[in-house]
C-alpha positions as CSV (number, residue, x, y, z in Angstrom):
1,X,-44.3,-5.2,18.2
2,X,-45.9,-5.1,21.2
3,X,-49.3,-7.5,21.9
4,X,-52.0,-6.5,24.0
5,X,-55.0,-8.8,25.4
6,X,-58.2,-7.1,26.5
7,X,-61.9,-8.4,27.6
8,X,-64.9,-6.3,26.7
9,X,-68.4,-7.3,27.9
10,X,-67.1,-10.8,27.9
11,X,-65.5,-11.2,24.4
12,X,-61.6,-11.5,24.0
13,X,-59.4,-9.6,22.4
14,X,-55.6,-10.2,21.0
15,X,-54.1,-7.4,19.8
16,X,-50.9,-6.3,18.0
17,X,-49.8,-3.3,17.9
18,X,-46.9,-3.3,14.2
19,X,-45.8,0.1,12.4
20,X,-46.4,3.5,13.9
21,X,-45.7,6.7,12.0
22,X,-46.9,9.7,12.6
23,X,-50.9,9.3,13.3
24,X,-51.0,5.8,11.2
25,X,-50.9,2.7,13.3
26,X,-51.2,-1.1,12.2
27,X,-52.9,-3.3,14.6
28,X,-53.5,-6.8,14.0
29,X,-57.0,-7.4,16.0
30,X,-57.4,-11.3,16.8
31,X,-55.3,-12.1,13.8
32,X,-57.3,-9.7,11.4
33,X,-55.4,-6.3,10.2
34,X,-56.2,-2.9,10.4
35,X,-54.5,0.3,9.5
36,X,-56.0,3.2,11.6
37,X,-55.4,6.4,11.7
38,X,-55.4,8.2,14.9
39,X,-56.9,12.1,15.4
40,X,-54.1,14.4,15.5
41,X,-54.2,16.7,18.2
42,X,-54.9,20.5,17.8
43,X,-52.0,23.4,17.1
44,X,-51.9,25.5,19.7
45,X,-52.5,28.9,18.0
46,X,-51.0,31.2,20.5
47,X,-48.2,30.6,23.0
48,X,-48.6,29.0,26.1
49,X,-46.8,29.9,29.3
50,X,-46.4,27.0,31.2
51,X,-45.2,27.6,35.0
52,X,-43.5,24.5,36.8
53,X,-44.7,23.5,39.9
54,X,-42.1,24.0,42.7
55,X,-41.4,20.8,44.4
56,X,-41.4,20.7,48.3
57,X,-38.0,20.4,49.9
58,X,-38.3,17.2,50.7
59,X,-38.6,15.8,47.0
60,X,-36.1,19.3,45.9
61,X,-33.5,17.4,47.7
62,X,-34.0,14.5,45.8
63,X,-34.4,15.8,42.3
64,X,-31.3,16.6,40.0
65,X,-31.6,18.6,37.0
66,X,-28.2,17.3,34.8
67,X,-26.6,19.9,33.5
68,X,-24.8,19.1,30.3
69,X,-23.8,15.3,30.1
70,X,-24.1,12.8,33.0
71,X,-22.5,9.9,32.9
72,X,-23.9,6.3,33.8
73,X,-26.6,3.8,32.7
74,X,-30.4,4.5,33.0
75,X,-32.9,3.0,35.3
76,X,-35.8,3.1,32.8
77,X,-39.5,2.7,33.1
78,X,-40.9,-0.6,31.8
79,X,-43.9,1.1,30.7
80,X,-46.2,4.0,31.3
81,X,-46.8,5.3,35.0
82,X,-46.5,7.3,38.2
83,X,-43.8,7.5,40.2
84,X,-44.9,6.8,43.5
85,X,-41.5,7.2,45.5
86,X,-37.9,7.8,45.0
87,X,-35.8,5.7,47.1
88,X,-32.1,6.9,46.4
89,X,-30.3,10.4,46.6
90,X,-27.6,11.6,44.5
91,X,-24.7,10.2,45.6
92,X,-25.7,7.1,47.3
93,X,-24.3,4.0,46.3
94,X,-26.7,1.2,45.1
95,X,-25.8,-2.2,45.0
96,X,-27.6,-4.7,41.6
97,X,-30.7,-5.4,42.7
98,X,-31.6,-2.8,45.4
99,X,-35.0,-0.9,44.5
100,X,-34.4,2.8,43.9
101,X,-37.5,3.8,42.3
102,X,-41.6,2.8,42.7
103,X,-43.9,3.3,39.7
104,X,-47.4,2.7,40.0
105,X,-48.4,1.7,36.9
106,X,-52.6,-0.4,36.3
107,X,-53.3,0.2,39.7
108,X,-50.4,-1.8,40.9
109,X,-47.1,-0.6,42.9
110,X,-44.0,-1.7,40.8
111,X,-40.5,-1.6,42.4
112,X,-37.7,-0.9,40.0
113,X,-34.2,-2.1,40.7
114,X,-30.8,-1.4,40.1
115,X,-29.4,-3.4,36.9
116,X,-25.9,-2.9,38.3
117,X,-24.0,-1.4,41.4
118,X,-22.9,1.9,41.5
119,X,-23.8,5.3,42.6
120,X,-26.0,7.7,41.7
121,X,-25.3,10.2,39.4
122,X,-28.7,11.8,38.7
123,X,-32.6,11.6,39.7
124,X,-34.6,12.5,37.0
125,X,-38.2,12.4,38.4
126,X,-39.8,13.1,41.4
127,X,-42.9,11.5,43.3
128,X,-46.2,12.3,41.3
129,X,-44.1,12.4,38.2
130,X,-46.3,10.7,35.3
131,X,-43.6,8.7,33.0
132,X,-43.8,6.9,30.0
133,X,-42.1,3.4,29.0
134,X,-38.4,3.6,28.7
135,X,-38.2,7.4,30.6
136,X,-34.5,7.3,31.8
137,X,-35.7,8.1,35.8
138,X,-32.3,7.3,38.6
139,X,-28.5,7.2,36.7
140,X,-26.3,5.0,37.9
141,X,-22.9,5.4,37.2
């Protein structure tokens, strides 16, 4: 369950957010609960060719697309955000601790560490890359 506090124009707000499935969503709103039902979003009725932006070769150098199974534990994202830079290369070796990626996340720079030593085995993400919480973005292996 994740809880949530907000301010609007001056009155406070505590809020819960329980089940999720599919569009239905319990919230429990300054200990009062609610079950609402969010808008799905709109089939696309055609097919929609979507073209990659290329990356400039600075961030190509960086990026790693894994093909088949790479081996090592995830630095994830603690919650939703932008990646702002990418402080490790595959192949470097990392030590617990040392900052390999910054997220930008509520108008605030984040540095994400290393949980262990190791090296790299794969960048996932690049800088401008919008990420949500627990998006696997540097492996360590």
């Amino acid at each position: 369950m994740k809880e949530f506090k907000y301010t609007i124009n001056g009155n406070k707000y505590e809020v819960a957010v329980g089940n999720v499935d599919d569009n239905i969503v319990e919230l429990t709103v300054n200990g009062e609960q609610y079950t609402v039902e969010l808008e799905k979003k709109e089939e696309v009725k055609e097919p929609v060719k979507v073209i990659p932006p290329k990356p400039a070769a600075a961030t190509a150098a960086k990026t790693v697309t894994p093909q088949g199974e790479v081996n090592g534990e995830p630095v994830r994202s603690p919650l939703p955000g932008v990646v702002k830079d990418v402080l490790v290369n595959v192949g470097d070796k990392v030590e617990e601790g040392q900052t390999v990626v910054v997220l930008e996340a509520m108008k605030m720079a984040n540095n994400l560490d290393a949980e262990k030593g190791g090296t790299v085995t794969a960048v996932l993400v690049v800088p401008g890359d919008s990420v949500m919480e627990n998006t696997p973005l540097v492996v360590i292996g």
